[in-house]
Every structure is written in structure tokens, then in C-alpha cells.
C-alpha distance (Angstrom), angle and dihedral (degrees) to the residues before:
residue distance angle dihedral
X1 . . .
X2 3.93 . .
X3 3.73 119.3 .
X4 3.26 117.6 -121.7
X5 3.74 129.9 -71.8
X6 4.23 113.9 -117.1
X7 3.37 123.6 -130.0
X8 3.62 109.4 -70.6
X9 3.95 120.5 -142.9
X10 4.25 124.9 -131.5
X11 3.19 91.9 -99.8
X12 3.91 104.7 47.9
X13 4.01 83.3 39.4
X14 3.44 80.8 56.6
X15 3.76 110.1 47.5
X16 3.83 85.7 43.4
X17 3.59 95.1 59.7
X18 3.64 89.1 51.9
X19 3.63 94.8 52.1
X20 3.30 92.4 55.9
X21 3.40 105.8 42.0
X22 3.54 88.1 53.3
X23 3.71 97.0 47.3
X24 4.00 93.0 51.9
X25 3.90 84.2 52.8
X26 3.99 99.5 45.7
X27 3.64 97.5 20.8
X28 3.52 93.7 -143.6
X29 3.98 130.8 92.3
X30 3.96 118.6 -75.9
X31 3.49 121.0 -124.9
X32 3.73 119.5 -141.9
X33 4.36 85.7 -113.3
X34 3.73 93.3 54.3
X35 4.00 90.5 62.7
X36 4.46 92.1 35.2
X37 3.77 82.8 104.2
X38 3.57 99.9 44.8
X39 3.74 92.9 63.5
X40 3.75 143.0 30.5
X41 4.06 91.1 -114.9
X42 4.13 128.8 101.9
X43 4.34 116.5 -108.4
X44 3.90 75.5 -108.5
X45 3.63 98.6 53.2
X46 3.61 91.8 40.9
X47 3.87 90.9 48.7
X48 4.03 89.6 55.3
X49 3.69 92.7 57.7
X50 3.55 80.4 47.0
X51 3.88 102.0 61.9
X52 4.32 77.9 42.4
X53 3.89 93.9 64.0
X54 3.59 92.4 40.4
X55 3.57 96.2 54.6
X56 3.95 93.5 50.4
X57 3.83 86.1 57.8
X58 3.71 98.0 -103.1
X59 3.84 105.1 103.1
X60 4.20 132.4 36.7
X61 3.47 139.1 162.8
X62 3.82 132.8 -135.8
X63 4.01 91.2 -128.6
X64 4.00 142.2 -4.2
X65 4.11 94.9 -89.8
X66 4.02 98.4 48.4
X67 3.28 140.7 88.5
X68 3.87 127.1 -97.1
X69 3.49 124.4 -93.3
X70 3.86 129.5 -172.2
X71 4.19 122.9 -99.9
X72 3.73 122.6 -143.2
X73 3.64 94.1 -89.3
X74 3.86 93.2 54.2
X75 3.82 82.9 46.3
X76 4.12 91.6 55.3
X77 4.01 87.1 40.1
X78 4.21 88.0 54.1
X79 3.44 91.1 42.0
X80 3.55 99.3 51.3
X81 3.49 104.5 27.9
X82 4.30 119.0 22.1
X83 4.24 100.3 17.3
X84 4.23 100.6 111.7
X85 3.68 97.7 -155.0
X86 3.97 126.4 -169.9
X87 3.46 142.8 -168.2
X88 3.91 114.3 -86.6
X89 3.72 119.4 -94.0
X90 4.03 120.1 -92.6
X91 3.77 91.5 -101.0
X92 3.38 100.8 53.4
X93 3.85 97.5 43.5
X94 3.88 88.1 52.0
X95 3.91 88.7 49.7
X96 4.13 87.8 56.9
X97 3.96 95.7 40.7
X98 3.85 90.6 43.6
X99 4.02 93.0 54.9
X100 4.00 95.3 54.5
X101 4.13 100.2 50.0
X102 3.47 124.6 103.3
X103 4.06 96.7 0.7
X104 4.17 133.2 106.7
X105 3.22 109.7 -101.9
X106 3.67 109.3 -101.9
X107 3.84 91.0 59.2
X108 4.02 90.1 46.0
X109 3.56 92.2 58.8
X110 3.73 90.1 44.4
X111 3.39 91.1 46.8
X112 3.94 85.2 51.0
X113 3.21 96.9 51.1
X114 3.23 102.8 52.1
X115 3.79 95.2 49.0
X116 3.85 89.6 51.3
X117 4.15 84.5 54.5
X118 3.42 93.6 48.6
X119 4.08 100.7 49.2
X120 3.81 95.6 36.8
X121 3.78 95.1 42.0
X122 3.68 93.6 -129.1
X123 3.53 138.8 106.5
X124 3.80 114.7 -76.1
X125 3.87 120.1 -131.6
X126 3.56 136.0 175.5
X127 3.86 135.4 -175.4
X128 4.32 101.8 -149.2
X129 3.73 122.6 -145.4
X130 3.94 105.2 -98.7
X131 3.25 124.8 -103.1
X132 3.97 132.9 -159.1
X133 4.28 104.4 -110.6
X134 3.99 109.8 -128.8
X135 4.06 120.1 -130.2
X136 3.34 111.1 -113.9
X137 3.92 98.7 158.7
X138 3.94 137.4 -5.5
X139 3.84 115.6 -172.0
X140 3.91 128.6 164.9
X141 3.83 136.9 -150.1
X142 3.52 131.3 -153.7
X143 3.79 119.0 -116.1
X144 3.79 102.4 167.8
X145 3.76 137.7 -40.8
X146 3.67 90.4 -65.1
X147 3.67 107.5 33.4
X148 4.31 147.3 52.1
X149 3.15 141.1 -175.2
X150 3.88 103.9 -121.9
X151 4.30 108.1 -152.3
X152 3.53 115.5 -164.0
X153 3.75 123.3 -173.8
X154 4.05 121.4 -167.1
X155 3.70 124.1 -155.4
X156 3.36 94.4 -109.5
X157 4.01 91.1 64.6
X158 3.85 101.2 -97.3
X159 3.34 123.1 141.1
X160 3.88 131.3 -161.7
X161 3.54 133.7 166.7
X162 3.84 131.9 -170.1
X163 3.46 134.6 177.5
X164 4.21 115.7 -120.2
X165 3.50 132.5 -173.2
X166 3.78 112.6 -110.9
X167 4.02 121.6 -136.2
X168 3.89 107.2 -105.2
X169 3.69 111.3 -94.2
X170 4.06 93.9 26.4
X171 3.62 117.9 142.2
X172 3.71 137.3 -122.4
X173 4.01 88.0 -142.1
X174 4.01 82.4 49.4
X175 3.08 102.5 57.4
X176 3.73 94.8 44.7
X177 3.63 93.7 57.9
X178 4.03 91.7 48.3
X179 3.98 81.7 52.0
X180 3.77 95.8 51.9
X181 3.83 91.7 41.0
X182 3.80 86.0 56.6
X183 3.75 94.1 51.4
X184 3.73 100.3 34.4
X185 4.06 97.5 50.0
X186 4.32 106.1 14.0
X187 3.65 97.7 49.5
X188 3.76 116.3 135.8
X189 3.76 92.2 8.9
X190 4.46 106.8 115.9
X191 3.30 107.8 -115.2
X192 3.49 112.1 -96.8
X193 3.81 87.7 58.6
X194 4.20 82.7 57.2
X195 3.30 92.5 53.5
X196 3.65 89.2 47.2
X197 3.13 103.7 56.6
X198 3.71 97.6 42.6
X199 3.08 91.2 59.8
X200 3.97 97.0 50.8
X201 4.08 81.1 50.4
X202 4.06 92.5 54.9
X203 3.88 89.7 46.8
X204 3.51 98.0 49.0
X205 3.90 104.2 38.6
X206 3.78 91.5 -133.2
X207 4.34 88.4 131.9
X208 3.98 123.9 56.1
X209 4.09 86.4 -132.4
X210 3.62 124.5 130.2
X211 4.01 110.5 -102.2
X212 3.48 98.8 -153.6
X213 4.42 90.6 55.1
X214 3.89 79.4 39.2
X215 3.61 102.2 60.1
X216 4.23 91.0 45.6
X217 3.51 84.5 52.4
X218 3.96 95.3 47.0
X219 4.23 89.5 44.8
X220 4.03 86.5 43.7
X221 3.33 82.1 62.6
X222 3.32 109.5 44.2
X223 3.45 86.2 53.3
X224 3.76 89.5 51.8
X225 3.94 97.0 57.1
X226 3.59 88.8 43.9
X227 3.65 101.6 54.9
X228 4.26 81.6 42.6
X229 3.69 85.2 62.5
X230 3.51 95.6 57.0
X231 3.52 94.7 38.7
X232 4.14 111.4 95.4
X233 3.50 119.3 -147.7
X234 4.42 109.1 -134.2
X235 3.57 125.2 -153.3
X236 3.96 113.1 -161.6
X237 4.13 123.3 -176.2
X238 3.21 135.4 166.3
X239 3.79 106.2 29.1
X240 3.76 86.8 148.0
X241 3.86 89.9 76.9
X242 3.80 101.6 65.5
X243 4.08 82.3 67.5
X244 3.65 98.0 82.3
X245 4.13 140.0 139.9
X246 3.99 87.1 -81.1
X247 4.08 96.0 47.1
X248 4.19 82.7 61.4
X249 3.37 81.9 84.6
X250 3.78 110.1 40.9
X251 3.77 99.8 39.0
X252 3.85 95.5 148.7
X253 4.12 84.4 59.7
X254 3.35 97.0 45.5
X255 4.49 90.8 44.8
X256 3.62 85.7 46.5
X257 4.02 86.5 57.4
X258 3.93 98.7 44.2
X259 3.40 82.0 57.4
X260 3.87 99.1 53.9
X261 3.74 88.1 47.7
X262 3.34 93.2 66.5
X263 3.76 96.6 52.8
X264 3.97 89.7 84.5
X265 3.54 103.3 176.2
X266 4.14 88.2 53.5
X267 3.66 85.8 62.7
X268 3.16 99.1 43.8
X269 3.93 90.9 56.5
X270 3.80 88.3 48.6
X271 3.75 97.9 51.6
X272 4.09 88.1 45.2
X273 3.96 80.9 68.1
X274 4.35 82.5 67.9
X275 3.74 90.3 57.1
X276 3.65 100.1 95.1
X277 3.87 100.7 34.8
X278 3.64 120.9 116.9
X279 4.18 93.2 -130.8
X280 3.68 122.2 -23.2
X281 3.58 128.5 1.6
X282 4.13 114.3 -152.3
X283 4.01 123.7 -150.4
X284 3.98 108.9 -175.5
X285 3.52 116.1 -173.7
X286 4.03 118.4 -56.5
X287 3.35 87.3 7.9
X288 3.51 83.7 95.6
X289 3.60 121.0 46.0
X290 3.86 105.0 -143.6
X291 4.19 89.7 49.9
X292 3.81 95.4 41.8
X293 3.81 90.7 96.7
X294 4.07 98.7 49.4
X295 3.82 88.8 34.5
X296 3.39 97.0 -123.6
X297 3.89 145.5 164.9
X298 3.19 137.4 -146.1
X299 3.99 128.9 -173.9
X300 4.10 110.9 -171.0
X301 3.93 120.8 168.8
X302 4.23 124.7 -163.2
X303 3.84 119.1 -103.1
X304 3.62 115.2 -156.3
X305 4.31 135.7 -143.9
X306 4.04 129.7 -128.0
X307 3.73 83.1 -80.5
X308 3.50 97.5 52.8
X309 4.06 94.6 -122.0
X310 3.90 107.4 131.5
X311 3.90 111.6 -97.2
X312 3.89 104.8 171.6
X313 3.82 148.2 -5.8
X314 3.65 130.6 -127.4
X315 4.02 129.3 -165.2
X316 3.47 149.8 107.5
X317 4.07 149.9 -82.1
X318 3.79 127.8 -142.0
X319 3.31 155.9 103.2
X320 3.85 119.4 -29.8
X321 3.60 79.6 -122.2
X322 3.88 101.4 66.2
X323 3.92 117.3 116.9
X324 3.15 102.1 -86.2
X325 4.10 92.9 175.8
X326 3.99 82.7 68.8
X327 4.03 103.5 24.7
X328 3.77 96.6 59.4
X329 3.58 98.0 62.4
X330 3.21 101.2 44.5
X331 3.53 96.0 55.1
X332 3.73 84.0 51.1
X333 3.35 92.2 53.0
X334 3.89 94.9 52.5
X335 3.44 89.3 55.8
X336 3.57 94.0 52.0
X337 4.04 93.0 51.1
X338 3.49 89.8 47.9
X339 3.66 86.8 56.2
X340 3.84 98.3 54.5
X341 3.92 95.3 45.1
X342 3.71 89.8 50.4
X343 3.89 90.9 50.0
């Protein structure tokens, strides 16, 4: 845990804001010349408060000739504490609220997404309100005596497959008439109602299937359309923009980060951590786990239903040195669009 940051005077407050502001622009450390005309101090004076920031943790540089450039701590402190942030420009709030109208949801928030990546030169990412899968087929192969492979197809095209325990004595030729019952007579109904209804068969003896291969099957999927539940669907876009002039010279960051953008599920968890924020939540660096390595950020902000319960989270991933100033709104504004078109 960091100790705590002293006091800072105007003047540090101020040279630190320009070093930062200046190294989100350039991306690359700030000499104590480049900000001479910014403020009414010598390159000597300038370099003094300098050596001050770095030693309170909030500035480093890369080597002994360069300029300074902040940490992650003097990142949280600018974020928090200097960064003047304002509402996006007319333009690019019409560009968001023009991609969600009049389109289903899934390719709204696509849509969304992909406009947020594009203005805020980020990666786009968006958690999607769940929705219940639909049966389309169930289908089971035998292992061994005691085991199958249970294959479940949903209507969307998704396939999963898990292995289950059968009931002693259960039969290969049971099983695959449960299976074909499933798909012949449940298909298209979500999978609670499957279960349901399978059940309510077994009970009342109305279908010559086996009960003890048609209760596994009803638990199976009970335990399916649970674990769907808690399973949140990710949109991604625009991974193509984190490859820009500056990444020419990180590439091993910017690999490391095309490869935690794939891990979906990951990012899913991390964005769940925005679902109780009041506007936008802000991960810098190894303050999340998953993008300590590429040194990452990400900055993701709730979006609310027509009952005003959180459904989703939009945001973005890139570098910790993305304009924040500028990013952080608009992600907050996303959120709030998507927020009055779902109402």
C-alpha cells in the first residue's frame, strides 16, 4: 500500500500538472525545457521541483539523461485531484447518441462501443444485459459405465459440453431418448422453462422416458441456466487502436495487452467491479491485477434499465497514458445515453 502523499505546494502542483499533461499528449518524458515557457521558472528551477516530485513517488524517468515522466501514483493523484475534465464536444456526443437510436439492443451497444473506441482512441468494451440462452439441442455421449459427455446446443449457435455423472444402472439408450425428447419437444423454450417442464413430464408420467436419466437431465439444466445467469456477455471493438505511432516503441506492452483482450471473461470480471459506482470507475495500471503486466487502464462507467437496476457497463482499455481529461467523460457520457435509450 503507498504511504501517503504530503501536501504539495502551487508550484509543485503546478509543474506536476504540466508534466503530465504533456506526457499524456506526447507520450514520452518531459524535459524541464519543454515546459520553460509554460511557466515563469528557469530549466533549473523547474528541474529542482523535479527531483521534489520524484522523490514523493509521483514522477520517474526511464534513464539518467531524460526527462521525467509520471508513476501510477502521480497518475491516481492527477486523476483524482488536478485533471480539469469537461463534457465532450457537441460533435462527438451527437456521434454516440446517433449510433444507439432506432436499433435492438445488441447492435446499439455494438454500435456504441465502437463509436466510444473510435473517438477516445481506445479499445471499446461493453458488459451486455444477460439474457436467458434458448435450447435448441441436448445430446449425450457415452464415456464409460459411469460417465457422458452431455452436448448442449442453444439457438443462438453456442455450444457447451460437460461431463455428468450418470445414476448407477442408467442406460446409454436412456439417455438418448431423454436427449431427443429435449430436442424434439423443448426447443426454443430458455432453459429454466426446459427444466420445467421436464420435470412436470417425470411427475406426471405423461412421456415413456426414464426418470432417473430425466431428472440428471432436468438438474443439468438447472445448473446450465444458472451458470448462464452469471455468465456476462462482452463486446470488444476497436483493438486496432492501441497500435499507434507511440506503441512502435513498446511493442512487448502493447503484445502483452492483445493478449489480455482476448481473455474475455477476465474482463468481464474486472468491469463487474464498475457496477456499483455512481459514474465512472478508473483502473490505472497495477491497480488492476489482470493489466498490471501491459500497464494498462481501463475507465468503465454503469448503464442502467427502465427500472433503474444496473444492466451493463461501458468503457475503455489503454495505455495509462490516454487523456484522461477527455476519456473520462466520454465514457460517462456513453453510459448515460445508453441509459436514456434503454428507458
Amino acid at each position: 500500500m503507498n504511504a501517503p502523499i504530503p501536501e504539495l505546494t502551487d508550484r509543485m502542483r503546478q509543474i506536476f500538472g504540466l508534466v503530465v499533461e504533456a506526457y499524456l499528449e506526447r507520450g514520452m518524458p518531459v524535459g524541464s525545457k519543454m515546459l520553460a515557457g509554460s511557466v515563469s521558472l528557469s530549466p533549473a528551477s523547474i528541474r529542482g521541483v523535479m527531483q521534489e516530485l520524484e522523490e514523493r513517488g509521483l514522477l520517474t524517468h526511464p534513464h539518467t539523461s531524460a526527462g521525467r515522466m509520471p508513476t501510477e501514483t502521480g497518475l491516481r493523484l492527477f486523476v483524482d485531484g488536478i485533471m480539469q475534465a469537461s463534457l465532450p464536444g457537441a460533435a462527438e456526443r451527437a456521434a454516440i447518441e446517433a449510433q444507439i437510436r432506432d436499433r435492438p439492443v445488441e447492435e446499439a451497444l455494438e454500435a456504441a462501443t465502437a463509436t466510444l473506441s473510435g473517438l477516445s482512441a481506445c479499445a471499446g468494451v461493453v458488459l451486455t444485459p444477460r439474457q436467458e440462452l434458448r435450447l435448441r439441442q441436448l445430446s449425450f455421449v457415452p464415456l464409460s459405465p459411469g460417465r457422458a459427455l452431455a452436448v448442449l446446443v442453444g439457438a443462438d449457435g453456442s455450444v457447451e459440453n460437460r461431463v455428468v455423472e450418470l445414476p448407477p444402472g442408467t442406460s446409454a439408450l436412456a439417455l438418448a431418448e431423454v436427449g431427443n425428447y429435449v430436442s424434439s419437444r423443448l426447443a426454443g423454450m430458455t432453459l429454466a422453462q426446459a427444466e420445467a417442464r421436464l420435470r412436470a413430464e417425470i411427475t406426471e408420467r405423461r412421456e415413456a422416458i426414464d426418470a432417473a436419466a430425466g431428472e440428471l437431465v432436468a438438474s443439468g439444466l438447472a445448473a446450465w441456466s444458472h451458470d448462464a445467469a452469471q455468465r456476462p456477455v462482452l463486446i470488444v471493438r476497436g483493438q486496432a487502436n492501441l497500435i499507434d505511432d507511440a506503441a512502435a516503441a513498446d511493442l512487448e506492452r502493447v503484445r502483452r495487452l492483445l493478449e489480455e483482450l482476448e481473455d474475455r471473461q477476465e474482463i468481464a470480471q474486472v468491469l463487474e467491479q464498475a457496477r456499483e459506482a455512481e459514474g465512472c470507475r478508473i483502473f490505472i495500471g497495477s491497480e488492476n491485477r489482470m493489466f498490471a503486466l501491459s500497464g494498462s487502464s481501463v475507465i468503465a462507467a454503469p448503464y442502467r434499465g427502465s427500472d433503474g437496476a444496473v444492466v451493463g457497463v461501458v468503457g475503455v482499455i489503454g495505455p495509462t497514458r490516454l487523456n484522461y481529461a477527455r476519456v473520462v467523460p466520454m465514457v460517462d457520457f456513453t453510459a448515460q445515453a445508453l441509459t436514456r435509450w434503454m428507458a
